[in-house]
N, C-alpha and C positions, 0 to 999 in steps of 0.2 A: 678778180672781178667776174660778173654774173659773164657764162655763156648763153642766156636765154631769156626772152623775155616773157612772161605771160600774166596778159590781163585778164582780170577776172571781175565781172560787174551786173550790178543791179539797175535797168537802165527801161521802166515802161515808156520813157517815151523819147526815149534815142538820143537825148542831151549827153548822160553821163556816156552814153556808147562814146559820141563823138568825140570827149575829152580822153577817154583811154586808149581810142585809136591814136590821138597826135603824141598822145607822151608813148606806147609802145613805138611808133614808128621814130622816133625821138632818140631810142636808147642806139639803134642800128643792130640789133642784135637780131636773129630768129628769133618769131615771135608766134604765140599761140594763144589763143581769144578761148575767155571758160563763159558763156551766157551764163549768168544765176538768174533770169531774167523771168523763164518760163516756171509756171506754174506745176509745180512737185521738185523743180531741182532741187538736190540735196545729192551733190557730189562728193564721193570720197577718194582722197586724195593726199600723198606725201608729196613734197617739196625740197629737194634740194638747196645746198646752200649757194649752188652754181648757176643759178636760176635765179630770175628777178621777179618779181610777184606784182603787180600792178592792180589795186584794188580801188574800185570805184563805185559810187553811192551818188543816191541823193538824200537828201538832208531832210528829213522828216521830224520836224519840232523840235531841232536843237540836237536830233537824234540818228541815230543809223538808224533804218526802217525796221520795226521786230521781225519781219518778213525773212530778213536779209539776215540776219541775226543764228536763225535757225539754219539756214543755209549753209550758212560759214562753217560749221561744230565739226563738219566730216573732212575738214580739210587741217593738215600735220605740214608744220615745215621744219627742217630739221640746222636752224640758224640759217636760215632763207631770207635773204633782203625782201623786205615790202618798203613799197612806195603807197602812200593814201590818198589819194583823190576824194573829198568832200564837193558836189554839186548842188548848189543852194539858191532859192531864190531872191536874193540880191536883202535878207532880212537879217541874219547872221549862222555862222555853224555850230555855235554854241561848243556841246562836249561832245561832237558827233566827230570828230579825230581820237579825243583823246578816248573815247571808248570803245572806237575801234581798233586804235595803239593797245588798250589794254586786252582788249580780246584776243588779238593778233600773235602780243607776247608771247600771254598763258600758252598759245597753240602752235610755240615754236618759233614764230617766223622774228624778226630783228626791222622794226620800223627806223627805214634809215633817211626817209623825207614824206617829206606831203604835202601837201596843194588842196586850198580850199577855193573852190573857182566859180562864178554866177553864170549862171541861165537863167531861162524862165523860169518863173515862177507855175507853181500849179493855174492857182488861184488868179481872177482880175488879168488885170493889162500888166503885171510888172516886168521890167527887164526883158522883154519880146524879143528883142534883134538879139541879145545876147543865145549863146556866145558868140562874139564878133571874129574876123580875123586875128584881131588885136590879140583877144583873149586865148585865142591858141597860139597862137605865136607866143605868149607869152609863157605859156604849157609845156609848148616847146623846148622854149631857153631854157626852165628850169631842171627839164629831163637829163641836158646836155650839159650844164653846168653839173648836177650832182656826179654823174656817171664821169664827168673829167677829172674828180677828185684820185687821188692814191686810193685811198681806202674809203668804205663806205662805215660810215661809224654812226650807232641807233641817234635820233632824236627826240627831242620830248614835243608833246602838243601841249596847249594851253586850253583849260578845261577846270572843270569841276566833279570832286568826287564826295557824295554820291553825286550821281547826274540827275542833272533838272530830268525832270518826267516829260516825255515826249517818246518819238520811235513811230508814232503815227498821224495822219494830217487831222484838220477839224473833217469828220466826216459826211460832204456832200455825195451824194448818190446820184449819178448820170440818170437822167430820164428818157424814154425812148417814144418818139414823135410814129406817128403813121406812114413814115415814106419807109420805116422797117419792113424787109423783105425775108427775115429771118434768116438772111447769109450765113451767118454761123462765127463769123468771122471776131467777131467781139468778141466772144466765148470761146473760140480756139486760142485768142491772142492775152486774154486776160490772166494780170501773171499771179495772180492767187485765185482764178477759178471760182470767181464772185460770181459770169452770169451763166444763166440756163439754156439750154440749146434751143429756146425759144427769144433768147437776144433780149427779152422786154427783163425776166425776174433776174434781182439783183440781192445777194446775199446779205448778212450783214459779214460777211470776210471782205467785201470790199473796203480798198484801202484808200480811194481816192485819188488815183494817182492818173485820173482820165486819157488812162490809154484807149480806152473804146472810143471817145471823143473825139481826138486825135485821130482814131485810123481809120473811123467807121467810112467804109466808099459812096453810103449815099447822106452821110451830114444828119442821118438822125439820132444821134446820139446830143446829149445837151445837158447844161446844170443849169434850170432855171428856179424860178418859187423868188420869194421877196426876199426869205431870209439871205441868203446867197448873193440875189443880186447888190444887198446893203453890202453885206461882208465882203464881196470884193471890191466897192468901190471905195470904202475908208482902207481896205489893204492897200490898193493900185495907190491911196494919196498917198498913205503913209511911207511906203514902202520906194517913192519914187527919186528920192536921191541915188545918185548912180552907188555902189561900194566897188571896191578894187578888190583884184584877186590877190592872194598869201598865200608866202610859199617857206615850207618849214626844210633846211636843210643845216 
């Protein structure tokens, strides 16, 4: 059985963090956090087969984010258990397990569970409160349940090969209002290094994944314009029955 745990996650706007801290603290084991989060990581790294790999995502079109993708390449595990965390907004995760099972494989590591779990959504009002207590707790159990077993033995995900085309959002671009003070802080925090240290120009490598949104300290960051605000109100309808979290062991 693993002596260590370590998560490793792609997380702009602290959801998926959340979920990788409650299944790391879950295993009981020493545990050690790899951010892929920041803009240029591209860590290189072996893995143990005595080591637990905890990998966490959000869910970009059915897809692991291409972002995230790149990131992954420098990383060797040498029949190292992974655990897969898929974080999606409440729409489904399509083949964003199994394509990270098969990237995983190829690069050594032995996917021996995984968990496709909801939050918010980018987009619209969907799934907001999420994740609940509930939802981690239930994150929890399944950490505890796998890691109780004898032996950790790989599992399959359910998916499509080839994979549906996705890996990135529909592309709305944060807009910057007048109460912009040029802090810098968007542009230090943005995890592919979309804006320019004037906080207002935004690249096209932006991925949508509105963390400037989210963290800006005076609220001027925003997605507004027609087309967006239609597109999230038929998402928020569509998208509003609750779905429950899966857990692959």
């Amino acid at each position: 059985m693993p002596k260590k745990a370590v998560g490793l996650y792609f997380s702009p706007t602290g959801t998926t963090q959340k979920y990788i801290t409650t299944l790391l603290e879950a295993t009981g084991l020493p545990t050690e956090r790899l951010d892929l989060t920041p803009a240029g990581s591209a860590p290189k790294r072996e893995f143990s087969a005595e080591e637990l790999c905890v990998f966490g995502f959000p869910v970009y079109a059915g897809r692991i984010p291409a972002v995230l993708r790149e990131r992954l390449l420098g990383l060797r595990g040498h029949g190292t258990p992974a655990v897969l965390a898929a974080v999606y907004g409440n729409r489904h995760y399509d083949d964003s397990l199994l394509e990270l099972s098969d990237l995983l494989t190829a690069q050594g590591f032995v996917p021996v569970g995984g968990a496709a779990v909801i939050a918010r959504h980018t987009y619209g009002e969907v799934a907001t409160e999420r994740p609940t207590i509930l939802d981690l707790e239930e994150a929890e159990h399944f950490m505890k349940e796998l890691l109780a077993r004898e032996t950790l033995s790989p599992v399959s995900f359910p998916g499509n090969r080839p994979y549906r085309e996705g890996g990135h959002g529909r592309l709305f671009k944060p807009e910057t209002s007048a109460r912009c003070i040029s802090c810098g802080v968007c542009a230090a925090r943005c995890p592919v290094g979309a804006i320019a240290a004037d906080c207002r120009t935004v690249s096209d490598a932006c991925i949508s994944c509105f963390r400037c949104v989210r963290e800006c300290p005076l609220g001027a960051k925003a997605v507004t314009g027609e087309e967006y605000k239609v597109f999230a109100e038929k998402l928020t309808e569509k998208l509003a029955p609750r779905r429950e979290n899966e857990f692959f062991l």
